[in-house]
C-alpha positions in Angstrom: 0.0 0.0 0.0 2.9 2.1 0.9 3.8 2.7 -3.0 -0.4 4.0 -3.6 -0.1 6.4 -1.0 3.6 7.7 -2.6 1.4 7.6 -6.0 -1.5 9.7 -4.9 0.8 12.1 -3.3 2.4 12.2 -6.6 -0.6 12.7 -8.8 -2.0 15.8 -6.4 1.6 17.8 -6.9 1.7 16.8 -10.1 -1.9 18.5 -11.1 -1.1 21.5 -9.1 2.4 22.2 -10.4 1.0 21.7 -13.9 -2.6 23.4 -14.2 -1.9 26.2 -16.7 -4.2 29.8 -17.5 -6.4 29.2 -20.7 -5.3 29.3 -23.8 -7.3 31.1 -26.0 -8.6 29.4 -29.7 -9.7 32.3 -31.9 -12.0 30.3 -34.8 -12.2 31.2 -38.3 -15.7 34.1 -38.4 -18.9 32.4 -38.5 -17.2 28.8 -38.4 -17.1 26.2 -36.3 -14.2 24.3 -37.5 -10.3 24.8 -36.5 -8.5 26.1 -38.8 -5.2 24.4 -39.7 -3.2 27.4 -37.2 -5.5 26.1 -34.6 -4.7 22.6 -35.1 -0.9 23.7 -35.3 -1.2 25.5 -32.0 -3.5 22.7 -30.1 -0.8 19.9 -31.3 2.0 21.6 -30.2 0.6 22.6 -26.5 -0.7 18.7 -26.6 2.6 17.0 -27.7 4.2 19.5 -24.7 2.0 18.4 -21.6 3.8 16.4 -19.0 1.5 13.4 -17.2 -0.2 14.9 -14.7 -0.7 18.3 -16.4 -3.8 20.2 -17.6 -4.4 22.7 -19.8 -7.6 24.6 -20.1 -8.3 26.0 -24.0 -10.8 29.2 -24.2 -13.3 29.6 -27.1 -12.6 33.3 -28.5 -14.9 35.6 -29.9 -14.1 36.9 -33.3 -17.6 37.9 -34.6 -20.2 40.9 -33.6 -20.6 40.8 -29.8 -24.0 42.4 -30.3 -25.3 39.8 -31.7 -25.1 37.7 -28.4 -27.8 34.8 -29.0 -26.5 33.7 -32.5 -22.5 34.4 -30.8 -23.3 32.2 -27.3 -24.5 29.4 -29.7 -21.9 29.3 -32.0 -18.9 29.4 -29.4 -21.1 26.5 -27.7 -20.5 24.5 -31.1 -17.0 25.6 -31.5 -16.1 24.2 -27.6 -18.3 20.6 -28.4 -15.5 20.6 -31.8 -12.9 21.1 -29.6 -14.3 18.2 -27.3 -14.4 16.2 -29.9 -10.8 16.9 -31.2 -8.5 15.6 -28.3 -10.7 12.7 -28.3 -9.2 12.5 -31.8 -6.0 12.8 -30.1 -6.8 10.0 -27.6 -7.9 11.6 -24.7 -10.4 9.6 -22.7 -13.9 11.3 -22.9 -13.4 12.1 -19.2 -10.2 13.8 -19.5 -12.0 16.3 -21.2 -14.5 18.4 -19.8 -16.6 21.7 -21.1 -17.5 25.0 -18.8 -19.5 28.2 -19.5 -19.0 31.5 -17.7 -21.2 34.1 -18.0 -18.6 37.0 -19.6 -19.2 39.1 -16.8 -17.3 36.4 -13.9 -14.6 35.6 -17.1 -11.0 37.4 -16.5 -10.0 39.4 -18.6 -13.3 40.5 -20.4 -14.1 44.1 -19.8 -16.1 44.9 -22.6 -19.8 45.7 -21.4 -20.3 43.8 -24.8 -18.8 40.9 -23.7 -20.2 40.6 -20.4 -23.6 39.2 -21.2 -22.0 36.5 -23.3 -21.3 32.8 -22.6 -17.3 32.2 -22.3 -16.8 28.6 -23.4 -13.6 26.9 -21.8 -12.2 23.2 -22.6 -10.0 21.7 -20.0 -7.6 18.7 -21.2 -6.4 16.2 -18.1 -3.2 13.8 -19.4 -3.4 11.3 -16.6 -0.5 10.2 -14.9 0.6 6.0 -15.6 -0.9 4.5 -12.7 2.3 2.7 -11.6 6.0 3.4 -13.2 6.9 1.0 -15.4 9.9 -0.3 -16.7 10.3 1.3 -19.8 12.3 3.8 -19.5 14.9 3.9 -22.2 12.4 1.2 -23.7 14.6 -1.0 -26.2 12.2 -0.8 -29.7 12.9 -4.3 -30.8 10.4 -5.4 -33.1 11.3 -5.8 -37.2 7.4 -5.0 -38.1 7.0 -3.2 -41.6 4.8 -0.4 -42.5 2.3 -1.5 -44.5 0.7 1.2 -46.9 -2.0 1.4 -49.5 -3.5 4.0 -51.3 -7.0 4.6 -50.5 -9.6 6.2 -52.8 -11.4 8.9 -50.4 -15.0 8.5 -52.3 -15.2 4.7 -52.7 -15.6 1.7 -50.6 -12.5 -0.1 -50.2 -10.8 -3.1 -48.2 -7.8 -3.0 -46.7 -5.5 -6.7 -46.6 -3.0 -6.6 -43.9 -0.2 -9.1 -44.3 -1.7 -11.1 -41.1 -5.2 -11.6 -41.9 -6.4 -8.6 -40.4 -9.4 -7.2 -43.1 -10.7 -3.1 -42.2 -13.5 -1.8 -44.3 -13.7 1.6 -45.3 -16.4 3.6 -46.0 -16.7 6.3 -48.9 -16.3 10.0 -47.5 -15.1 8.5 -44.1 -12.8 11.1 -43.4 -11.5 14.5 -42.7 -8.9 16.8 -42.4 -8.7 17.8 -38.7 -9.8 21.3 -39.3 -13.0 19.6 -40.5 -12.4 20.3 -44.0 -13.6 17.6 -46.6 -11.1 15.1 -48.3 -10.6 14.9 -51.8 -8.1 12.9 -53.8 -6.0 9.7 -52.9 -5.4 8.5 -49.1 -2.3 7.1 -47.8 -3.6 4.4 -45.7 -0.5 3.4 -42.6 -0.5 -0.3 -40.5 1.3 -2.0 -38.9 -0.1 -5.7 -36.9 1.0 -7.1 -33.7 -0.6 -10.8 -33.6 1.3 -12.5 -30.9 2.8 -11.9 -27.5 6.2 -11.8 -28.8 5.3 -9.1 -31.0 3.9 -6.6 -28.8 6.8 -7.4 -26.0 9.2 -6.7 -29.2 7.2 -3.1 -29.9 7.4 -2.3 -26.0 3.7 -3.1 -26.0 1.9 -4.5 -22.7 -1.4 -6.0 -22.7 -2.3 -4.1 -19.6 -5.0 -1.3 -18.5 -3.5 0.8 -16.0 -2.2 -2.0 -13.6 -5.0 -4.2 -14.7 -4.1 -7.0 -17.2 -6.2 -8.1 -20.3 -5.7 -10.6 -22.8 -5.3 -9.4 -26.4 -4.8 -11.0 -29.7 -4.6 -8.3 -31.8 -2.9 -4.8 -31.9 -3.0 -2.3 -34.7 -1.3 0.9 -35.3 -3.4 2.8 -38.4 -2.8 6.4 -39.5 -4.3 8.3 -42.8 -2.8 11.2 -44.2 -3.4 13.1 -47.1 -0.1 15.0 -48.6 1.2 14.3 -45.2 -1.6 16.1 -43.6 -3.2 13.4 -41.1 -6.6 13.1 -41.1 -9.2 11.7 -38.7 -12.1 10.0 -38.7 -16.0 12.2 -39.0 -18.2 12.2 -36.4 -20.3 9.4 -36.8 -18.1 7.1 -39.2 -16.7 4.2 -37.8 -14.0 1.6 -39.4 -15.0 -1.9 -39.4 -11.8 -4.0 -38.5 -12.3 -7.9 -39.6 -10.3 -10.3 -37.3 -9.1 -14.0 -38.2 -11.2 -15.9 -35.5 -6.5 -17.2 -34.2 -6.7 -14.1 -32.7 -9.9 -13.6 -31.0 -10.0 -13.4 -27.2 -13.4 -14.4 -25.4 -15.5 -11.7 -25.1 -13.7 -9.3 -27.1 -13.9 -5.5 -27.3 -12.6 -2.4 -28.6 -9.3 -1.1 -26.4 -7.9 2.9 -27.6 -4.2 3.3 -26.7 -2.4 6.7 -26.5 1.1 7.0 -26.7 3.3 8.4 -23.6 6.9 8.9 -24.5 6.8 5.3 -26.0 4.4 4.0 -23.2 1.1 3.1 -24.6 -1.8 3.2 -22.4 -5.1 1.3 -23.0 -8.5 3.0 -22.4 -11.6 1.1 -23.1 -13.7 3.0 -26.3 -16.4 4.8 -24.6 -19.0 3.7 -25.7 -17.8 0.6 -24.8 -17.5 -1.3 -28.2 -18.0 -5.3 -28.3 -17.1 -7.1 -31.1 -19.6 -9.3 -33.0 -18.6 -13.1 -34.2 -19.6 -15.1 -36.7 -19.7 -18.8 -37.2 -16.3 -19.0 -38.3 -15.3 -17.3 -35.4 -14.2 -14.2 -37.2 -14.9 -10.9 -34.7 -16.0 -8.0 -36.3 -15.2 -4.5 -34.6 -16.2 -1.0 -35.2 -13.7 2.2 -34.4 -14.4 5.5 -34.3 -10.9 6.3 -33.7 -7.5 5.5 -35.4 -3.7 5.0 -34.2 -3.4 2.2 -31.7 -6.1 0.2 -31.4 -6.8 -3.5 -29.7 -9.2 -6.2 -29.4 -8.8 -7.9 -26.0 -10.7 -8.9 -23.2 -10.7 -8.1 -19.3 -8.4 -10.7 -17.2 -11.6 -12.3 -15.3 -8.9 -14.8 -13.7 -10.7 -15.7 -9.9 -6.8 -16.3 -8.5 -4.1 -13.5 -9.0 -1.0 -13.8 -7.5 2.5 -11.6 -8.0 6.3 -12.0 -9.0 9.2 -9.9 -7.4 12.4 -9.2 -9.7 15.8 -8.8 -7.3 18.0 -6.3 -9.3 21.5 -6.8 -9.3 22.5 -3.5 -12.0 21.8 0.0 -11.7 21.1 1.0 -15.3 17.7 0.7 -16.8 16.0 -2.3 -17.5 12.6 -3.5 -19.4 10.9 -6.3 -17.3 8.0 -8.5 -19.1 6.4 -11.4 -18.5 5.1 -13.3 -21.0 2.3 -15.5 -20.9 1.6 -17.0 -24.1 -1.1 -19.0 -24.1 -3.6 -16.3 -22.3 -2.1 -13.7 -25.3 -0.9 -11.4 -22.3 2.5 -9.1 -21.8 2.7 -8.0 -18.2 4.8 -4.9 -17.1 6.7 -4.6 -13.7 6.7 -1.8 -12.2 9.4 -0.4 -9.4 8.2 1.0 -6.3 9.6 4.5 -5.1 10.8 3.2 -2.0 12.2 0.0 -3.5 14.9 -1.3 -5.7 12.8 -4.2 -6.8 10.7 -4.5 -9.7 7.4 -6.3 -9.2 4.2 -7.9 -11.2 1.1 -8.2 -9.9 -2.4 -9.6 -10.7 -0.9 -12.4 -12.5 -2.8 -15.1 -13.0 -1.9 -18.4 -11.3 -0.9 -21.9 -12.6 0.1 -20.5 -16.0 3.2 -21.0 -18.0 5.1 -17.9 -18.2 8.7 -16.2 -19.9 9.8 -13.8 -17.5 12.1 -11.6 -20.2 14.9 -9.0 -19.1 16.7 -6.9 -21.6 19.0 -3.3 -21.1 21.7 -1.3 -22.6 24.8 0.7 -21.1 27.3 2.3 -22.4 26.3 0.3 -26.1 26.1 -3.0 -25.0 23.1 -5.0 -24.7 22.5 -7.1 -22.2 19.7 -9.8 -21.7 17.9 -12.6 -19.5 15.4 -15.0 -20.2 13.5 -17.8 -17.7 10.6 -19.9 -18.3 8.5 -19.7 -14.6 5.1 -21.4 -13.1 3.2 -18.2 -12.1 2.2 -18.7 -8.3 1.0 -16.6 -5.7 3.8 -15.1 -4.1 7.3 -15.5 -6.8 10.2 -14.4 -6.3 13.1 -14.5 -8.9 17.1 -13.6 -9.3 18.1 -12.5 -12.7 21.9 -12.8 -14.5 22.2 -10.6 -17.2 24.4 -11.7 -19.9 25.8 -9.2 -22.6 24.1 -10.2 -25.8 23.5 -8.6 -29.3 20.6 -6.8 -29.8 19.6 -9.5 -32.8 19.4 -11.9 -30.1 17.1 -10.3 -28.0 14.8 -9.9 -31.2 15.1 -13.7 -31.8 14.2 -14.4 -28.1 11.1 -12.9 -28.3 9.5 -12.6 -31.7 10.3 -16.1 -31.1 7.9 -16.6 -28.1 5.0 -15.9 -30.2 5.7 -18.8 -32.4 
């Protein structure tokens, strides 16, 4: 418990030191779309927020304050765009939340004007990990290829992965993410993660928060037009078609968004539960693009845990492997402890507990088949290695 209580502490400095003033979005006149400065300016203050952090993003007024009625609405559907941006970006719906001020309680407005209008403010939350991993320095092992195709943007089309992972697109699907329509040809990004060994190679772990699930598939998917990246409209949806090898019971949709090479898995709100058919084949829908998974909640009654003795002070990345459930499990390292730890393993299951690091260029690894159990404990020997062996080691689990 002691580690929580550091955590919490942690998380209530951490929001304090962070919370910033608003920063103010001035939209094009009469529009409710961001232009592409807006989305310039809203990237860079995203790509700059520290876990923890928040950032509150004012709606400013551009057009004819008298016309207060027609203004108050407008700036109400320029903050719901705005919502629906960062989720775009991967924000969970409840990391971002909308507020109206009557102009008159608003700093900074001293136009009598402005006073009797509605001040629309957008705050953003980035959430702090809820345990620190080991990844730091994470080790990017895996030999997965980009695959591309070039999409027509007004005609159906299916897109083959190289694993068996099928995603229908629908005609007129997308837009750039100031809202403006998409004409032309669409570079189509993906790459497929179909096994254990994969995602440990990519620095993937099948876990929410602390909370392990089991997952057979993870995608990474990204359109772009001339390099511009678009996003999905509201409403549309992607239909991803998954080979029934890869299918956990009870599967649904999982969003990840990327922390400094830490992705973190948020269940799609709505909720989103695939549908199979009878040869097993799960169909999902997803309103959202980059990482994506289908995977299931651990429902496992028993849990038990696994502590790692460290015998080196340099970084290392700790996973445990568990094949046959399609899970990679993350330790994380206590603040008042040199020991890295799992918990709510499962118990009775055939694991790979996997060690890998680097210093001063050389690589260095350790691998050990284990029983998971309730209470483990385990001493690890790094050996210097090559950092093609540590590939082979693990892509190799997944075969």
């Amino acid at each position: 418990m002691k580690y929580i209580l550091l955590l919490l502490v942690q998380v209530s400095l951490l929001v304090s030191a962070y919370s910033q003033g608003a920063r103010n979005v001035y939209f094009p006149v009469d529009s409710i779309h961001l232009s592409t400065e807006n989305v310039d300016m809203l990237e860079k203050s995203l790509s700059g927020m520290e876990p923890g952090s928040k950032i509150v993003f004012r709606v400013l007024i551009h057009d004819d304050a008298k016309n207060k009625p027609i203004i108050n609405e407008l700036d109400r559907k320029r903050s719901l765009e705005l919502f629906d941006f960062f989720i775009a970006e991967g924000f969970p719906p409840s990391n971002v939340k909308i507020s109206k001020t009557p102009g008159r309680e608003a700093k900074g407005f001293i136009s009598d004007d402005m006073k009797n209008l509605l001040i629309y403010d957008v705050e953003v939350y980035k959430a702090l990990p809820a345990v620190a991993f080991s990844n730091s320095e994470e080790i990017l092992l895996s030999d997965n290829s980009m695959e591309t195709f070039q999409v027509p943007c007004c005609e159906p089309y299916l897109i083959q992965g190289s694993k068996g992972v099928q995603i229908n697109l629908a005609p007129g699907s997308f837009e750039y993410k100031t809202g403006v329509p998409v004409s032309g040809t669409i570079l189509f990004e993906m790459k497929e993660f179909v096994n254990p060994g994969e995602m440990a190679a990519q620095g993937l772990m099948t876990m929410n928060e602390e909370f392990p699930f089991h997952a057979g598939l993870m995608l990474w998917i990204k359109a772009s037009v001339n390099g511009k990246e678009l996003r999905l409209k509201k409403g549309r949806q992607i239909s991803i078609k998954i080979p029934a090898s890869m299918v956990p019971a009870d599967p649904k949709l999982f969003c990840g968004q990327d922390n400094k090479g830490l992705v973190r898995w948020f269940p799609s709100e709505p909720v989103l539960a695939g549908t199979i058919d009878a040869g097993g084949i799960c169909t999902l829908p997803s309103s959202s693009l980059h990482w994506l998974t289908c995977a299931s909640m651990d429902k496992t009654p028993d849990s038990g845990g696994l502590t790692i003795k460290s015998p080196v002070s340099y970084n290392l990345s700790i996973r445990l492997i568990l094949k046959d459930q399609k899970m990679v499990l993350g330790a994380y390292q206590a603040s008042d402890s040199k020991d890295f730890n799992f918990t709510h393993v499962p118990v009775g299951k055939k694991a790979v507990l996997l060690v890998y690091g680097a210093k001063d260029g050389k690589y260095f690894f350790f691998s050990k088949e284990v029983l998971t159990q309730q209470d483990g404990k385990e001493k690890i020997q790094l050996k210097e290695t090559s950092m093609e062996e540590i590939r082979t080691n693990l892509l190799g689990i997944g075969k």
